[in-house]
C-alpha positions, 0 to 999 in steps of 0.5 A, a space after each residue: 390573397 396578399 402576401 406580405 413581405 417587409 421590404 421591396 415590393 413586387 407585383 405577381 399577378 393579384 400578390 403584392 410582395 413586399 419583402 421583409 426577410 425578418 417576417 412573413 405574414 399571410 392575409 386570407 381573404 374573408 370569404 375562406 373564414 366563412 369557408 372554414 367556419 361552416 366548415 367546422 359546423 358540418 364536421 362538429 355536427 357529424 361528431 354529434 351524430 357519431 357519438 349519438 348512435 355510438 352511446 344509443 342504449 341497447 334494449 335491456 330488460 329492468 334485471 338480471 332474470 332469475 329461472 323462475 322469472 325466464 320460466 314466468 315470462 314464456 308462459 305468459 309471453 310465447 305466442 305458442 303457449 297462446 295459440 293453445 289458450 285459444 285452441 281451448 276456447 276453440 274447443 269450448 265452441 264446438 261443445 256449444 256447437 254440439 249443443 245445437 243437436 239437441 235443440 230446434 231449428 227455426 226456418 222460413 221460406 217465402 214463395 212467388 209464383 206467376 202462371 199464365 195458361 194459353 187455353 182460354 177454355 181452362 175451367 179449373 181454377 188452379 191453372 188460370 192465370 193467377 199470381 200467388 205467394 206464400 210466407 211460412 215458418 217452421 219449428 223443428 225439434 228432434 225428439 231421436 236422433 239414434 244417439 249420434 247427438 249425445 256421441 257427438 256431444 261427448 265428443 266435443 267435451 273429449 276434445 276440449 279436453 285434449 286441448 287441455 292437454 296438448 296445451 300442458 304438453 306445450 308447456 312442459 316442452 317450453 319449461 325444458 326449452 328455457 331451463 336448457 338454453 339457461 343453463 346453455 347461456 350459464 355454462 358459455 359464459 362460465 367457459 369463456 371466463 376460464 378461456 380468458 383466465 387461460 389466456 392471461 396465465 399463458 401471456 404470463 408465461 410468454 413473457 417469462 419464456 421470452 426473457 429467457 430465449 433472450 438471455 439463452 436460458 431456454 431453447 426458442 423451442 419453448 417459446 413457441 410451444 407457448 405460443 402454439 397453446 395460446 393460440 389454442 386458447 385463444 380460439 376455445 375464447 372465440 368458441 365459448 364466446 360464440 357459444 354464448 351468442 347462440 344460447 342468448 338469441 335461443 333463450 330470447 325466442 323462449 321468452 319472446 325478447 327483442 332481437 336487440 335485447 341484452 339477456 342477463 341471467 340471475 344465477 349460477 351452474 352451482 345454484 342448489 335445486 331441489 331433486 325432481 324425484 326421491 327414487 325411481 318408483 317416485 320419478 315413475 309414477 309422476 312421468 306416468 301422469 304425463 300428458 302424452 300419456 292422456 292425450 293418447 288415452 283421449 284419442 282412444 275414446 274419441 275414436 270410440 265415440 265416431 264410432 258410436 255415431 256411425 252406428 247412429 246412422 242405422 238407428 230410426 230418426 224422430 222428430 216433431 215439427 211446427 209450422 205456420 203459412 200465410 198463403 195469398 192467391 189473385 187471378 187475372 181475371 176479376 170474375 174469380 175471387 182471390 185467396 187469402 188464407 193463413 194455415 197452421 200444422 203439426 206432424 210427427 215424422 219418424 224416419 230409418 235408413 236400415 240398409 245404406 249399400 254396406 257403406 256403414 257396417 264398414 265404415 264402423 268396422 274401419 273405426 273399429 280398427 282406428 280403436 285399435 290402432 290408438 291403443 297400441 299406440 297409447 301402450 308404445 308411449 307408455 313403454 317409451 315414457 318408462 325407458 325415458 325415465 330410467 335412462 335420465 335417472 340413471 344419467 343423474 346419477 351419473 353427473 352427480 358422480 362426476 362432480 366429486 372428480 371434477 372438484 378433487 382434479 382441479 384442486 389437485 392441478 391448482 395446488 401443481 400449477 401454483 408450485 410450478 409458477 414458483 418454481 419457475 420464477 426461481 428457475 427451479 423447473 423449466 418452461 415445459 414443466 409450467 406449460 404443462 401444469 398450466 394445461 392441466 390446470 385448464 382442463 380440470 376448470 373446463 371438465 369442472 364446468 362441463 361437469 356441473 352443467 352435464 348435472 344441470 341438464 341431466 336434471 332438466 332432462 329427467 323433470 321433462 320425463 317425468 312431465 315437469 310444468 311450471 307451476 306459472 302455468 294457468 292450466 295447470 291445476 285445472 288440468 288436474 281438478 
C-alpha cells in the first residue's frame, strides 16, 4: 500500500511518504477491491437468504373455519373415523365368510406310491413291486350342520352391526372433541384480548401515577401497588396466550392439520345455537338411542348366539359328499398287466358326538352366565346414560343463569370504571379508587367471558348425552334405516 503525503519524501519499508500536511490520500491495492467486492456478495446473499425464511408463508388453510366446517372435516379426514369405515368392511367380510358354511367344498388330492417286496415267492398281486398313483376330487355339501352355521351366520351380521355402531360412538366422541377445542380456542383468544385490554388501562394508570409521585401528590406506595397489578395482568396475558397454543395444536390433531397449520376460527362464544332438547323428557328419550346403548344390547345376542353354536356341537352333522379317482397301477414285472382305471362315488355320512367328556354342557353354561353378565352391564350404561343426562341439563340451566349476572356486573364496573378515569384526571378521587375500578372492571370481562364459554360447554356436554352426531357423518342415516 502507498501512502501519499505532499511534500518530502521518505521510504519505510514498502511505503513511499511524501509529505503534505494540507492532504492525505490513501491508495489500496487492487487485490483488496476484489477482496471487498466478493466480500459484499457473500454478505448480500446471506441478507437474501435471511429475508427469504423470515417471509416464508406459514401453511395456512384457504378461510377462517366455521363449527360446522371443523366438524365436516374431521369426519372425512381423522384416520380414526376411518379406521372404523374399514372395521365395517372388515365385518362385511366375515358375513360372506359365514356364507361359506352353507356351501360345498371342492378338494383334491394326489397319491404316489412305490412298493418293493423282497420275497420273491409272493403270489399276490397287491404286494409285488409295483409302482401306482391316484388323482381324486371330492365335492362336499353339508346338508345339517346342528345349526351352528345359521348361528354362526347371525353372528357375522350381529357384528357388523356393532361396527356400525362403535363407528356412530367414534363419531359422537369426535363431534365433542372438536366442539369443545373450538370454543376452548375462542374462549383463549377472547381471555387474551381482555388481558392486553387490561394491560393497556393499567400502563394508562402508570403513567398518571408516575406523574404524581413526581409532583408528590400521591404517595410512591401507589405507584407500585400499580405496578404489582400489572405484572399480575401481564402473566394472566402470557396464560391465556399459552392457552390459546394449546387448544390449537388440540383442534388441529381433530381435524387432522398440519403441525404448522395456522388455525383460524369463524365465530364467537355469543354465536346463537339452537337448543339440543326442549325439555328433560325430550333430552332423555334421544340419549336413550345412544350407541352405547346398542352396542351393549348387540353384545347381549351376540353372547346368545355363541351360545347357540356350543349347542350345536352335540347336535347330528349330516352331509353329502361326491367324488371322482383316477387310479393308474404298473408292476416291475412285465408278466403282470397294468391298472388303469378311473371310479366315481357317492355317500351320504351322518354323524353325532352325544357325550364330549362334559366339555360342552359347561362350556354353555359358562356362556350362559356371559348372557348374564352382558346384560347387566347394558342395564349400568343405561342407569349411567339417565344420570349423565340430567346432570348436563341441570348444568345448563345453570350457565344460562349465570350469563345475566355476568352482563349486569360488567355494565355495572364499566360505568364505575369510566367515572373513576374522569375523576381521577381531575384529581377528584385517588389512584387507589381507579385501581380498584380497573380490577373489577377486569374481573366482570373475564367472569363474562368464562360465563358464556361455561354456556358453550355445558351445551357441548348435554349434545354428547344425549349422543349427538354430526349430520356430515355418512353413516348416520344408515344407522338409523
Amino acid at each position: 500500500m502507498t501512502l501519499a503525503v505532499k511534500g518530502s519524501t521518505k521510504r519505510l519499508k514498502g511505503l513511499d511518504l511524501d509529505v503534505d500536511l494540507s492532504c492525505i490520500h490513501v491508495h489500496p491495492p487492487l487485490s483488496l477491491y476484489k477482496k471487498v467486492l466478493t466480500l459484499n456478495k457473500y454478505i448480500i446473499a446471506i441478507l437474501i437468504a435471511i429475508v427469504a425464511i423470515s417471509t416464508f408463508p406459514t401453511p395456512t388453510l384457504a378461510a377462517p373455519l366455521t363449527l360446522d366446517q371443523c366438524i365436516k372435516r374431521g369426519m372425512t379426514h381423522n384416520p380414526e373415523v376411518t379406521a372404523y369405515h374399514l372395521a365395517i368392511d372388515e365385518a362385511n367380510e366375515g358375513i360372506n365368510e359365514a356364507w361359506g358354511a352353507f356351501l360345498p367344498t371342492l378338494s383334491a388330492s394326489y397319491n404316489y406310491n412305490q412298493l418293493s417286496n423282497g420275497n420273491s415267492g409272493e403270489r399276490d398281486t397287491d404286494y409285488l413291486d409295483q409302482d401306482s398313483n391316484s388323482f381324486s376330487c371330492r365335492l362336499t355339501q353339508p346338508i345339517f350342520t346342528g345349526l351352528s352355521g345359521v348361528a354362526g351366520l347371525k353372528r357375522a351380521r350381529k357384528s357388523e352391526q356393532y361396527r356400525r355402531a362403535e363407528l356412530r360412538y367414534v363419531q359422537q366422541q369426535l363431534t365433542q372433541k372438536i366442539r369443545s377445542s373450538f370454543y376452548a380456542l375462542l374462549h383463549a383468544e377472547q381471555r387474551t384480548l381482555q388481558w392486553q385490554a387490561s394491560v393497556q388501562r393499567l400502563e394508562q394508570q402508570q403513567q398518571i401515577a408516575t406523574a404524581w409521585v413526581e409532583q408528590q401528590l400521591a404517595p410512591r406506595l401507589h405507584k407500585l401497588e400499580i405496578e404489582v397489578e400489572l405484572s399480575n395482568a401481564r402473566h394472566e396475558l402470557i396464560r391465556s396466550t399459552s392457552e390459546q397454543a394449546i387448544a390449537a395444536a388440540q383442534l388441529r390433531e381433530w381435524l387432522s392439520l398440519e403441525p404448522q397449520s395456522d388455525v383460524q376460527l369463524s365465530g364467537t362464544l355469543y354465536d346463537k345455537v339452537a337448543a339440543p332438547c326442549i325439555s328433560l323428557e325430550d333430552c332423555l328419550d334421544l340419549a336413550l338411542k345412544r350407541p352405547e346403548l346398542k352396542m351393549s344390547q348387540i353384545n347381549v345376542e351376540i353372547a346368545r348366539q355363541d351360545a347357540k353354536m356350543i349347542l350345536a356341537r352335540n347336535l347330528p352333522q349330516a352331509q353329502v359328499d361326491a367324488s371322482w379317482t383316477d387310479y393308474q397301477r404298473e408292476y416291475d414285472n412285465s408278466n403282470y398287466p397294468e391298472d388303469d382305471r378311473d371310479y366315481y362315488s357317492v355317500s351320504f355320512n351322518i354323524s353325532i358326538k352325544p357325550f364330549q367328556g362334559g366339555r360342552n354342557l359347561f362350556a354353555w353354561r359358562k356362556q350362559r352366565i356371559a348372557v348374564d353378565r352382558q346384560q347387566q352391564l347394558q342395564a349400568r350404561q343405561r342407569h349411567a346414560i339417565i344420570s349423565e343426562v340430567q346432570t348436563r341439563y341441570q348444568q345448563l340451566n345453570e350457565s344460562r343463569a349465570r350469563i345475566k349476572n355476568a352482563v349486569d356486573t360488567l355494565t355495572a364496573a364499566t360505568e364505575a370504571y369510566q367515572l373513576a378515569t374522569k375523576s381521577a384526571e381531575l384529581g377528584v378521587v385517588s389512584l387507589n379508587d381507579l385501581l380498584d375500578a380497573e380490577l373489577r372492571l377486569t374481573r366482570a370481562e373475564i367472569n363474562k367471558i368464562n360465563a358464556q364459554y361455561a354456556l358453550c360447554s355445558a351445551r357441548v356436554q348435554l349434545q354428547y348425552a344425549i349422543g349427538f352426531v354430526s349430520d356430515y357423518s355418512n353413516d348416520y342415516i344408515l344407522y338409523n334405516a
